[in-house]
C-alpha distance (Angstrom), angle and dihedral (degrees) to the residues before:
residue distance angle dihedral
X1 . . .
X2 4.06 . .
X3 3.44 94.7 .
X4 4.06 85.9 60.2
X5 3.54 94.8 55.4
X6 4.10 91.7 40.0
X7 3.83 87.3 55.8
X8 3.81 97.0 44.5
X9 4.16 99.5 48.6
X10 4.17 84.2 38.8
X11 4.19 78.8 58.2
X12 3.81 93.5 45.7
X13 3.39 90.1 48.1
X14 4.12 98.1 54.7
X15 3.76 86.8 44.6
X16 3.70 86.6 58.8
X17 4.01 95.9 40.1
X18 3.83 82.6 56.6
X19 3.25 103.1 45.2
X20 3.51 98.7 53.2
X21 3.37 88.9 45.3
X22 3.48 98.6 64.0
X23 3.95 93.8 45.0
X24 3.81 81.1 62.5
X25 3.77 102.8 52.1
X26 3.67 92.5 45.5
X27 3.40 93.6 50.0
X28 3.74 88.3 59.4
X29 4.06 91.6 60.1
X30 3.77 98.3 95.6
X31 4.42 113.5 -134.5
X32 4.10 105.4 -115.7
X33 3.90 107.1 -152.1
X34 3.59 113.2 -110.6
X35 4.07 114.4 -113.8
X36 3.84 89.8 -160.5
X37 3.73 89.9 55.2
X38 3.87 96.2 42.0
X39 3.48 92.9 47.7
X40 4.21 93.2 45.8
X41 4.14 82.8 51.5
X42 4.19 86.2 59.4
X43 3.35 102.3 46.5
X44 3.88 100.4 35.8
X45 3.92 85.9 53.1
X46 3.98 88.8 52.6
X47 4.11 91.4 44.9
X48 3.82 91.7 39.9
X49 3.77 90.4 48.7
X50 4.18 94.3 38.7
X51 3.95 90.4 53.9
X52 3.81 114.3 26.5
X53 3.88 113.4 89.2
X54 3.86 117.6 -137.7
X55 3.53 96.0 -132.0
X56 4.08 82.7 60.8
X57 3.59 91.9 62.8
X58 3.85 121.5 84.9
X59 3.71 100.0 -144.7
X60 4.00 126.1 148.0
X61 3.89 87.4 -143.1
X62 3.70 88.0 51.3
X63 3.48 95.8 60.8
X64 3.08 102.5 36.6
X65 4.44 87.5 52.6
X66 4.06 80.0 54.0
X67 3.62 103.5 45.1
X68 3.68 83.8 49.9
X69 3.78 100.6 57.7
X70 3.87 88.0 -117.5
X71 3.68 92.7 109.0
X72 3.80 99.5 44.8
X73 4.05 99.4 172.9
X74 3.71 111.5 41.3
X75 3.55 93.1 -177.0
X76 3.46 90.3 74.1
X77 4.11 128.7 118.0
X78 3.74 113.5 -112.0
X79 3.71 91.2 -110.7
X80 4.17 93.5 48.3
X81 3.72 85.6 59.4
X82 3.80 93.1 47.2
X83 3.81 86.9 48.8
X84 3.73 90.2 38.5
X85 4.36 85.2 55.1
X86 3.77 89.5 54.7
X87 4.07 88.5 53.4
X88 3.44 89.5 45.1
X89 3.89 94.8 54.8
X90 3.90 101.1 37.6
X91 3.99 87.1 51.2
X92 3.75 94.4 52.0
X93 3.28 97.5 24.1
X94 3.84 82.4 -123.6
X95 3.62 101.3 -76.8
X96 3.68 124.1 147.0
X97 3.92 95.3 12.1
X98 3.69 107.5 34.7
X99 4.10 99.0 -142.3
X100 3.52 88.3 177.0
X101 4.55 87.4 69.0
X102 4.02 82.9 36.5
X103 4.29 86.5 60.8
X104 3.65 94.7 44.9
X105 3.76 95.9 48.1
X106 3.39 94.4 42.6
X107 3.85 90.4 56.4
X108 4.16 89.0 42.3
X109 3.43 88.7 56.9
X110 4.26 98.6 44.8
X111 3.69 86.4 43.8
X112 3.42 108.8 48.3
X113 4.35 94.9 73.3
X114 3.73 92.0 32.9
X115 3.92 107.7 49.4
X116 4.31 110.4 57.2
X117 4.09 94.7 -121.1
X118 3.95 83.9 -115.4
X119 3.73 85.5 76.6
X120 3.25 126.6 84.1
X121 3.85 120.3 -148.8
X122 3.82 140.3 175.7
X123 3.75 137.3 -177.5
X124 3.59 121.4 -140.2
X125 3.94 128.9 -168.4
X126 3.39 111.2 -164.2
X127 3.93 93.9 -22.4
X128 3.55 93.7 -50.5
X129 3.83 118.3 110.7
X130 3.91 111.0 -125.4
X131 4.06 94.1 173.7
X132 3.77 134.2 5.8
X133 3.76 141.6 -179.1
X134 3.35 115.1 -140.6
X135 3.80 103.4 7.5
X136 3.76 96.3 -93.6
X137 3.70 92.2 -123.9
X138 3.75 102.4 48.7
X139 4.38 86.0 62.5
X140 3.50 87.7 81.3
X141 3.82 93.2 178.7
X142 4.03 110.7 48.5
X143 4.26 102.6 -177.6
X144 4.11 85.9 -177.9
X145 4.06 128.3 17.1
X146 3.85 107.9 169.7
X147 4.04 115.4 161.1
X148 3.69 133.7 -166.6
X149 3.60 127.7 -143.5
X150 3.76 139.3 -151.7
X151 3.68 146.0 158.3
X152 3.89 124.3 -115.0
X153 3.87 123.6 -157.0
X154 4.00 124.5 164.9
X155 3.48 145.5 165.2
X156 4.30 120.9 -117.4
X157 3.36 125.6 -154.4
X158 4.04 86.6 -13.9
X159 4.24 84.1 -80.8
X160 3.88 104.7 58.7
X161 3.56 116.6 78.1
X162 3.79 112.0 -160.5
X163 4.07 130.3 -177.7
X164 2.87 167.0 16.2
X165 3.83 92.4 175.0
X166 3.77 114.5 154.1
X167 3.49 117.6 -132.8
X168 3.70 126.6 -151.6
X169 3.54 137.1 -163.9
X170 3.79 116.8 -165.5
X171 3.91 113.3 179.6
X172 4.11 115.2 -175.6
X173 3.59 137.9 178.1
């Protein structure tokens, strides 16, 4: 009857040995970044942001931008607003309202559901970054950068014609 119970733990135990040995030896397999993926993550953010209105989003910033009188057309595209910003601040120079923090929140706020935090990402207008996550520097090692580029052109005020700026998305992991 000892020898039964001997036999059965010794099992247990192999199952165990084996078990955690494999957890081991496929942790050691490093994860290499998809480029598909990457590269859907740039140009989905550029198509999201060229076609979905802000007054379609349901965002507290949002509302708060409208509300406000910062955000004076909500029928416009993500990008137009972005582009739009950058009017905003080169006309005034951003004093008063700072459009410039008004850009780069409104991208922190877009990008923080959409983009897996593993990700980085950065928006560029014109090469100039105007919101990045992680500071592009401090990633030291970048397996994948792929960006996406497209122009903006809008309308203010129905009178002001603003653009081209070129926007660029750069994702990176």
């Amino acid at each position: 009857m000892k020898k039964g119970y001997f036999f059965t733990l010794d099992a247990f135990l192999a199952i165990g040995v084996i078990i955690v040995g494999m957890m081991i030896i496929s942790t050691l397999y490093s994860f290499t970044p998809s480029a598909d993926q990457t590269r859907a993550y740039a140009s989905g953010q550029l198509a999201t942001f060229s076609t979905d209105r802000i007054e379609d989003l349901h965002n507290e910033h949002l509302k708060l931008l409208i509300a406000g009188k910062i955000i004076t057309n909500p029928k416009n595209t993500i990008l137009e607003q972005i582009g739009e910003f950058e009017f905003k601040a080169n006309i005034t120079g951003d004093l008063g309202t700072n459009f410039t923090d008004h850009q780069r929140l409104l991208l922190e706020e877009l990008t923080k559901n959409l983009i897996q935090q593993e990700y980085g990402v950065g928006f560029y207008i014109d090469g100039d970054p105007i919101f990045e996550r992680p500071r592009f520097m401090e990633n030291k090692v970048t397996k994948i950068l792929l960006t996406s580029k497209t122009p903006a052109v809008g309308v203010y005020n129905s009178t002001a014609l603003w653009g081209p700026y070129l926007i660029e998305v750069r994702i990176w992991q």
